[in-house]
N, CA, C and O of each residue as an XYZ file, in Angstrom:
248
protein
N      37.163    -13.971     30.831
C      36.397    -13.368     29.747
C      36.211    -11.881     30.008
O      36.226    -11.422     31.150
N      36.021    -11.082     28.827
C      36.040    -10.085     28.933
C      34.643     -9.515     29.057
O      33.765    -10.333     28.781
N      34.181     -8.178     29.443
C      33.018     -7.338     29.500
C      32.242     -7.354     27.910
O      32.604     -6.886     26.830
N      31.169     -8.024     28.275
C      30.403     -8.291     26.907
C      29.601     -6.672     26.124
O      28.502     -6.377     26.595
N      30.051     -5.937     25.245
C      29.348     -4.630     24.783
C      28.702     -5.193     23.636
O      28.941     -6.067     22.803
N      27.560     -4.158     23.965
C      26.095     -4.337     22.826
C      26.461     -3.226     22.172
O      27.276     -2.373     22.524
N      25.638     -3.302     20.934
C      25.611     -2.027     20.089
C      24.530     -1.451     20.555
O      23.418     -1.957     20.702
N      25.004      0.008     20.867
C      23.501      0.986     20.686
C      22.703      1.291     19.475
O      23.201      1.958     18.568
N      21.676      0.907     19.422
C      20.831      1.221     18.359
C      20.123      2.784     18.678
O      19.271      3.088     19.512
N      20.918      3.720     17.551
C      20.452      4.895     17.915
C      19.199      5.396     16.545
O      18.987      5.110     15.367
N      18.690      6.186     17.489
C      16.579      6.901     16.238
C      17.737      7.878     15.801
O      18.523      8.530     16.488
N      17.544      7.735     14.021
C      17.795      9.113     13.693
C      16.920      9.615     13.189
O      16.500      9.025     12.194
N      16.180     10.972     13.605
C      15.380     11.606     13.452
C      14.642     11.904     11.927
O      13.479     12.302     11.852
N      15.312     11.703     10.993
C      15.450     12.222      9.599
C      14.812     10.519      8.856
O      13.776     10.473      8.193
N      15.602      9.382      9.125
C      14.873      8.299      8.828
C      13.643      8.216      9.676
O      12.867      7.465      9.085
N      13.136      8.622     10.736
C      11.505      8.100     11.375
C      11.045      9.338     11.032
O       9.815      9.317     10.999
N      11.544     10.516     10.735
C      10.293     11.196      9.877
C       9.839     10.782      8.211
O       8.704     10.748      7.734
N      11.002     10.524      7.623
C      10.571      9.767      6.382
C       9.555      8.576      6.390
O       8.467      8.473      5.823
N      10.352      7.552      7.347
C       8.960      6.332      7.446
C       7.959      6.703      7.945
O       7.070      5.853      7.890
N       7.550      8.086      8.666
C       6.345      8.183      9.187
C       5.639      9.282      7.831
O       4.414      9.352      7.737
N       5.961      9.568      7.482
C       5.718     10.691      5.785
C       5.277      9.678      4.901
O       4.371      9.981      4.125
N       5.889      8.176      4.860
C       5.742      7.292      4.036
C       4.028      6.272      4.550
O       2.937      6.044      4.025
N       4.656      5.980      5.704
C       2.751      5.332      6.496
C       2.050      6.652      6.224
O       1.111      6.293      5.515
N       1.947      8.038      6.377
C       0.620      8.837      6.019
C       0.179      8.695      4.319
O      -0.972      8.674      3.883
N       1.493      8.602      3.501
C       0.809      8.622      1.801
C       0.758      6.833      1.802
O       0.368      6.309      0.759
N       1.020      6.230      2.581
C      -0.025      4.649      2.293
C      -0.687      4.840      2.636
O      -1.575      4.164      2.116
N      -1.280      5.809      3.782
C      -2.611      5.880      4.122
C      -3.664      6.512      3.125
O      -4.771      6.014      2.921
N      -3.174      7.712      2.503
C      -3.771      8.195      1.559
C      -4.292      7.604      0.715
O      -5.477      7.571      0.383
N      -3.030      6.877      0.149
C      -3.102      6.024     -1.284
C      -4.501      4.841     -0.802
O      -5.353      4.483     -1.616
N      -4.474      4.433      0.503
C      -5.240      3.154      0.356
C      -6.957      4.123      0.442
O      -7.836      3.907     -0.393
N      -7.114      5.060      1.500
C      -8.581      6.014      0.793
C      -8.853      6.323     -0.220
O     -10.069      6.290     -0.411
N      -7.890      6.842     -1.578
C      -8.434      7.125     -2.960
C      -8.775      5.628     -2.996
O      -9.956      5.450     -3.293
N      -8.267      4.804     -2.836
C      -8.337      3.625     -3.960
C      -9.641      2.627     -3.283
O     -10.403      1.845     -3.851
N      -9.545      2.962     -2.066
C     -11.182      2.561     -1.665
C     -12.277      3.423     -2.195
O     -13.249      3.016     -2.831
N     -11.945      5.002     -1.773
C     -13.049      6.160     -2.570
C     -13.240      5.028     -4.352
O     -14.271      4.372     -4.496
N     -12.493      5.012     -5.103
C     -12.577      4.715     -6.776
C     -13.263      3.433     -6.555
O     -14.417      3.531     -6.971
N     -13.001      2.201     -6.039
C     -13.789      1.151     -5.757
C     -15.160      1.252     -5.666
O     -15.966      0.680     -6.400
N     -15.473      2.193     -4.504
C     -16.439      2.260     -4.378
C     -17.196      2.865     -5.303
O     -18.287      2.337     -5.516
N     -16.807      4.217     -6.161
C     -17.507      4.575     -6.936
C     -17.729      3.958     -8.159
O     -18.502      4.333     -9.040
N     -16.885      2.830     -8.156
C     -17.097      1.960     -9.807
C     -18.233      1.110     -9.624
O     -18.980      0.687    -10.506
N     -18.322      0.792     -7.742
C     -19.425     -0.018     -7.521
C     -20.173      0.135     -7.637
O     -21.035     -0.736     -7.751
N     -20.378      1.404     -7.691
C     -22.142      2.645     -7.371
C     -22.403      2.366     -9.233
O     -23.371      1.838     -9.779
N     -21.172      2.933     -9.848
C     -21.883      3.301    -11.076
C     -22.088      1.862    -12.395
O     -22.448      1.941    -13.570
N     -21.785      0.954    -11.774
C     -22.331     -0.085    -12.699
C     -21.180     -1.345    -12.096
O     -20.014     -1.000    -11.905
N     -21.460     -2.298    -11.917
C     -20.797     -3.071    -11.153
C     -20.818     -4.389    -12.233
O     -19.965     -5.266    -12.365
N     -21.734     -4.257    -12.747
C     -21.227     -5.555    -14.041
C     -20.686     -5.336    -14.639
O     -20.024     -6.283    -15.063
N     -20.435     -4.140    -15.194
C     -19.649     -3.431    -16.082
C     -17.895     -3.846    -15.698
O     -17.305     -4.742    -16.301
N     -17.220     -2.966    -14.544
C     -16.426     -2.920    -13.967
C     -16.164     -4.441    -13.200
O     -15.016     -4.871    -13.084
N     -17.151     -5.075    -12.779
C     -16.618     -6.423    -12.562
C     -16.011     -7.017    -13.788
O     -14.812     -7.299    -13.796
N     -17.133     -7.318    -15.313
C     -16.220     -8.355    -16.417
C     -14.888     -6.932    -16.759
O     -14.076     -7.626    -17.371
N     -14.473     -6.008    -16.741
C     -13.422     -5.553    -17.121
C     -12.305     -6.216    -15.958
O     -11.188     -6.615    -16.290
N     -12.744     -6.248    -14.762
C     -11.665     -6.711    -14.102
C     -11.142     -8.050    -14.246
O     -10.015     -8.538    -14.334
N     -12.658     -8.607    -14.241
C     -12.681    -10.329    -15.322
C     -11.658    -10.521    -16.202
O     -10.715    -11.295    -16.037
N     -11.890     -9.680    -17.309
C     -11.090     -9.911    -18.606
C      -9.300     -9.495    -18.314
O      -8.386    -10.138    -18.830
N      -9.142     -8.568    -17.595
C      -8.009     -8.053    -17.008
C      -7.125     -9.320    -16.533
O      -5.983     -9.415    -16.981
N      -7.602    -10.261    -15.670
C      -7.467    -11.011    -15.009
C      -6.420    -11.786    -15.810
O      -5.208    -12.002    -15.793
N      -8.116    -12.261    -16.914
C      -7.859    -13.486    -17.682
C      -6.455    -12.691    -18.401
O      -5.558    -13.534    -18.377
N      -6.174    -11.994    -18.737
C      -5.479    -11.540    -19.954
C      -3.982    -11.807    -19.198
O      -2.985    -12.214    -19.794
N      -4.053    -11.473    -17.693
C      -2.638    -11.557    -17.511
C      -2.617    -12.995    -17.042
O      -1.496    -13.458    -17.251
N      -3.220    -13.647    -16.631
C      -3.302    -15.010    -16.286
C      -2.547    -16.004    -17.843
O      -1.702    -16.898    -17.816
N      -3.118    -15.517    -18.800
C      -3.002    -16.517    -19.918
C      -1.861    -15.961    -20.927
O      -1.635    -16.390    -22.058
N      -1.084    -14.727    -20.139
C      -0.015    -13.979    -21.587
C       0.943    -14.912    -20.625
O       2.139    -15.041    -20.884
C-alpha cells in the first residue's frame, strides 16, 4: 500500500474576515431587536402583545 495523503485545509483570509463581519452585524441585529422589544414592552404591552396575537393567528390560519 501506498503513503496515505490528507488534504490540507487551508484559512483564507478574505472568507474568515467576511464570517467574522457577518457574527458582528448578527450581533448588532440581535441588540436593535432586543432594544425594540423592550421598548414595545415599556410602552404598552397589551397593546403590542394582541397585535402579535392577531399576527400569529393570521399566519397560522391563511
Amino acid at each position: 500500500m501506498g503513503k496515505l495523503s490528507y488534504l490540507a485545509v487551508k484559512s483564507d483570509p478574505v472568507a474568515l474576515e467576511l464570517t467574522s463581519s457577518n457574527f458582528n452585524d448578527l450581533g448588532d441585529v440581535a441588540k436593535k431587536l432586543a432594544n425594540h422589544a423592550i421598548t414595545l414592552i415599556g410602552l404598552g404591552f397589551g397593546t403590542s402583545f394582541l397585535k402579535w396575537l392577531a399576527f400569529i393567528a393570521a399566519v397560522y390560519f391563511c
